[in-house]
C-alpha positions in Angstrom: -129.4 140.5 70.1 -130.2 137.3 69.0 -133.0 138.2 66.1 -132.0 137.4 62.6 -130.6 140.1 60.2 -129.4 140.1 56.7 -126.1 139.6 55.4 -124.5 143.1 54.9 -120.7 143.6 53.3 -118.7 146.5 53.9 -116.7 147.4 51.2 -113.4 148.7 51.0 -113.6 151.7 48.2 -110.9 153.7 50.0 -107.6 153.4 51.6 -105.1 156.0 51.9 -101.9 156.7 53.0 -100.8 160.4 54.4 -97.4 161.9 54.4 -95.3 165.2 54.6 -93.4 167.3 52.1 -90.8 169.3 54.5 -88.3 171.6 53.4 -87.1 174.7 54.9 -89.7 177.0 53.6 -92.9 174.9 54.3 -94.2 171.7 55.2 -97.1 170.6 53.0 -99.5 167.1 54.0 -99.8 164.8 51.3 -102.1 162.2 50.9 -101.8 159.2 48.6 -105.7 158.0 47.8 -106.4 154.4 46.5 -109.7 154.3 45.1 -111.6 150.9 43.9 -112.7 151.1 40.7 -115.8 149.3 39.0 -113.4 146.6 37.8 -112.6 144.0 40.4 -109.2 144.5 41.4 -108.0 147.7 39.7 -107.3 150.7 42.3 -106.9 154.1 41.3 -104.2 156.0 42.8 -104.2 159.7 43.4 -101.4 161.9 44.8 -103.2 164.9 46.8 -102.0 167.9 48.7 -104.1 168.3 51.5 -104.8 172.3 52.3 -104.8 174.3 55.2 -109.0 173.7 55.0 -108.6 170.2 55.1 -109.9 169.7 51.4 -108.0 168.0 49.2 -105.8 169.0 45.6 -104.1 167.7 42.9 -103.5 170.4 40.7 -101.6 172.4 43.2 -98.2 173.2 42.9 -96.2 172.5 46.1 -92.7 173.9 44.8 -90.9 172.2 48.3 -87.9 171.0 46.0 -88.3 167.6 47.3 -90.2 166.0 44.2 -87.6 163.1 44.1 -88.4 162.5 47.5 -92.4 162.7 47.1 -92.0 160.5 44.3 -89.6 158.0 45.8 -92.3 158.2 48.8 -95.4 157.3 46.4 -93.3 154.1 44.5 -92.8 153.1 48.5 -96.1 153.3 49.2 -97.6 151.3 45.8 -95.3 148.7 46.9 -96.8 148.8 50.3 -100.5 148.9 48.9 -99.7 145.8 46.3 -98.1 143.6 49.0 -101.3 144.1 51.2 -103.7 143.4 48.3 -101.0 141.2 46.0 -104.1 140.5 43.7 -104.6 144.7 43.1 -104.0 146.4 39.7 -102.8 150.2 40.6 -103.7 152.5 37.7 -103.0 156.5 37.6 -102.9 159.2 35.6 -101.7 162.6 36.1 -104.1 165.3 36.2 -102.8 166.9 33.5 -100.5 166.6 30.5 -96.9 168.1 32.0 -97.6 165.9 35.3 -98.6 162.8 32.7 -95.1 163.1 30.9 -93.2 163.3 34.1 -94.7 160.5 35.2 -93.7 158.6 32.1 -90.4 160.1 32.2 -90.1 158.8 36.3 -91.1 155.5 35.3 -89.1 155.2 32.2 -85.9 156.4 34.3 -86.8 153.3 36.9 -87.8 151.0 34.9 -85.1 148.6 35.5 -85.4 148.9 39.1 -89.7 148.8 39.1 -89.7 145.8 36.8 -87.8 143.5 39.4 -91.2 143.6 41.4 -94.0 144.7 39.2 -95.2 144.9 36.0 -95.5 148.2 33.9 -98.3 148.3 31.5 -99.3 152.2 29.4 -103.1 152.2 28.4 -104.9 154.3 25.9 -108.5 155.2 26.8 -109.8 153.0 23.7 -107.4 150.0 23.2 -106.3 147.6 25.7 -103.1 148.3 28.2 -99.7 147.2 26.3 -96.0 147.0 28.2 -94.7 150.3 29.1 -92.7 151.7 26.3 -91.0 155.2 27.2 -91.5 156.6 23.5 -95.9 156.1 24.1 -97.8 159.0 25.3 -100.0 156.8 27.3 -103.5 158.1 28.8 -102.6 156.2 32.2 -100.2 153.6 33.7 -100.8 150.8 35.6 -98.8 148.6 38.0 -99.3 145.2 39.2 -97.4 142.9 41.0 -94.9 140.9 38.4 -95.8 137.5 40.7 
């Protein structure tokens, strides 16, 4: 068709990353959701179980004893994510306060080990992101690359 048309964009607002929790009792699908945000750059992350349905939690439980393992699988995947889009800013939060303190307490714990590829920032919904200190109870974390 050669008639002329508009210029069109197709915008990427999604991109996610699906995985399985296995243990002996169950195996439960996971799916790690990056969402773009209104700010350029800045990518919300989202950590879901995926039900039997086919819709999509984050305030269920999965109790599969493999949360190191989930976890260690989520910090692969950021770094996955930020070396695709090196420019992106990765900001969660859990979904509510006893997931937000373990994920504090996660990142504190690698710190050491996150810092030697990205930066750690803690945010409060009205003040602007500082570095991650483990003694804040931040409102979210984000993670960018430290490049």
């Amino acid at each position: 068709m050669d008639e002329p048309y508009y210029p069109y964009e197709r915008p990427i607002t999604e991109i996610r990353y699906d995985f399985r929790s296995i243990s002996q009792e169950k195996e439960v699908r996971k799916r790690v959701i990056f969402t773009a945000l209104d700010s350029p750059n800045i990518y919300n992350l989202a950590l879901v179980d995926v039900l039997e349905n086919g819709s999509m939690s984050d305030i269920t439980e999965t109790r599969n004893k493999d949360m190191r393992i989930v976890l260690a699988t989520v910090i692969r995947i950021i770094d996955d994510f930020l070396h695709q889009y090196p420019a992106a800013i990765v900001l969660f939060r859990g979904s509510d306060e006893r997931r937000q303190r373990l994920y504090r307490l996660i990142i504190n714990r690698e710190l050491s080990e996150i810092q030697k590829k990205f930066i750690v920032l803690g945010g409060f919904d009205d003040l602007q992101p500082e570095s991650f200190q483990a003694d804040q109870q931040y409102d979210y974390f984000l993670i960018l690359n430290a490049v």
